[in-house]
N, C-alpha and C positions, 0 to 999 in steps of 0.2 A: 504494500500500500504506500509504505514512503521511504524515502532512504536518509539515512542519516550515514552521514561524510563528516569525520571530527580531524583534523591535519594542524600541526605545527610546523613553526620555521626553525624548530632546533631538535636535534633529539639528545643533546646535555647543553649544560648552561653553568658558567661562572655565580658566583655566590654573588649576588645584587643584579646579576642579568636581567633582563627582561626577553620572557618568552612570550609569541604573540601567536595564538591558536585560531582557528577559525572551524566553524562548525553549519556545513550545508545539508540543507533540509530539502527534499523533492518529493513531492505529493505526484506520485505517478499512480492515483487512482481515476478514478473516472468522477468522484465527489468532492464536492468544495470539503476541506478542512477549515475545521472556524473554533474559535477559543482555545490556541494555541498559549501555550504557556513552557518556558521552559526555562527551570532552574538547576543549579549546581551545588545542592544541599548542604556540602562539607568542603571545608575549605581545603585544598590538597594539604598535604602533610609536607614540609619543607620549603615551601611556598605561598605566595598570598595574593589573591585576586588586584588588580593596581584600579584602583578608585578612578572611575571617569573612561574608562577605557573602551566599552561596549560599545560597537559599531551594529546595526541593524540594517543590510543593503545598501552600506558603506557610510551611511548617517551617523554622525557620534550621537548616542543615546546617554549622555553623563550623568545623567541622575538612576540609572541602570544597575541593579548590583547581580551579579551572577547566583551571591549565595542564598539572595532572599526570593528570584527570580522575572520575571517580567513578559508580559504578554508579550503574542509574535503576531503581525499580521496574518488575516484568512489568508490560505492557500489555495487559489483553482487548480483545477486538476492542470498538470505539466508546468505548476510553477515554482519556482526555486526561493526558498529566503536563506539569506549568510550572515550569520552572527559570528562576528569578532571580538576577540577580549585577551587585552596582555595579564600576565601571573609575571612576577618576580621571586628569580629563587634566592631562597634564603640561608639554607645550609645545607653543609655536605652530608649525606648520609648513605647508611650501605644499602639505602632502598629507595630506587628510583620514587620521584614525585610523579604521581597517576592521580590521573580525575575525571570524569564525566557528565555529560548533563542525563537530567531526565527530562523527557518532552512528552507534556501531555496535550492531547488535543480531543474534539467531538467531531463524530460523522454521523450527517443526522440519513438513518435509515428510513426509506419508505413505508415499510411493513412494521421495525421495531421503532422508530422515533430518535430523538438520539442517544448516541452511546457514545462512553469518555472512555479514551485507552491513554495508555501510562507507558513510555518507553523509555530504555536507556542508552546513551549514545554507546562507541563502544568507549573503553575506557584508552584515555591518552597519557601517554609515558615520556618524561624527559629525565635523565641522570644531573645531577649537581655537584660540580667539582671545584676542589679550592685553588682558587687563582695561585698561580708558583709561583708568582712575579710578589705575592705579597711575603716579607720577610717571618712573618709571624708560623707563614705554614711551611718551612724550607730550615736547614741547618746545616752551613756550608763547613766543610772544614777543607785538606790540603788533601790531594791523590797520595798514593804512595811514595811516586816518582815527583813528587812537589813540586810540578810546577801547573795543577790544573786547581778547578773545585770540585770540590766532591758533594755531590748534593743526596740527602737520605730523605726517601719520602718511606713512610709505612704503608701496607698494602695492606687491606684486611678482606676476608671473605664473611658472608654473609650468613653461614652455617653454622654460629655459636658453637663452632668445634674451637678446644683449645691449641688443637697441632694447626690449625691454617694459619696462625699469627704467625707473622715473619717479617724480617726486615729485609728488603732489599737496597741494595747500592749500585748506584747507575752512575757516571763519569767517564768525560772524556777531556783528553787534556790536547789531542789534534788540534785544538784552535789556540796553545798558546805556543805552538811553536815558532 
């Protein structure tokens, strides 16, 4: 009856990034779609919806909030609406930021009158990673052969196992020859 298209422009993002998602709706039935309504109930987890940002068929909708939701224009049959909204990530975690809308909408039937169906888009995934440019997340010390930096990031897996923690060491000193 409709298709729900949910696409981003990043699939990871820096800690204060802005990711800008976009979410197409197509009513490929043969009935108008009318009281559309589509919201984003929980705020993703390591991320936060950026205030003002909601575009509706390229229109800023500013007073818009995703998590509390906002009507959508009727849909004729073969018509398309696109709703836009940036999220900002906030921190690094070992569990990608995912989030979805639900979209509810009525199709009013000849025989039963109308009926409200409840759907959910699919769900959208971007990873958050700590900028290495910032000194806080990096600790340089001297290669062995001392003339590079040695930079140590920690690696973790996501499996609450205690053997996956590990450190690894990465350096090259080719560029201070």
């Amino acid at each position: 009856m409709i298709t729900k298209v949910m696409t981003s422009d990043k699939t990871f993002a820096k800690e204060g990034e802005t990711v800008h998602n976009t979410i197409t709706i197509t009513n490929q039935s043969s009935t108008v779609l009318d009281s559309i309504y589509i919201i984003n109930p929980t705020p993703p987890k390591g991320a936060s919806y950026v205030a003002g940002s909601v575009k509706i068929n390229g229109i800023a909708q500013p007073s818009y909030d995703p998590i509390k939701g906002f009507t959508l224009p009727d849909l004729l049959p073969d018509e398309t609406v696109v709703i836009e909204y940036e999220v900002k990530a906030e921190e690094p975690s070992t569990a990608p930021v995912t989030h979805f809308g639900t979209l509810q909408y009525t199709v009013t039937d000849p025989a039963r009158g109308p009926i409200r169906y409840s759907e959910q888009t699919e769900p959208l995934s971007f990873d958050v990673i700590s900028d290495p440019t910032d000194p806080e997340d990096r600790i340089e010390a001297v290669t062995p052969n001392g003339i590079g930096p040695r930079i140590y990031y920690e690696i973790n897996c996501d499996c609450n196992c205690r053997d996956c923690f590990d450190r690894f060491e990465f350096y090259c000193d080719c560029f201070m020859r």
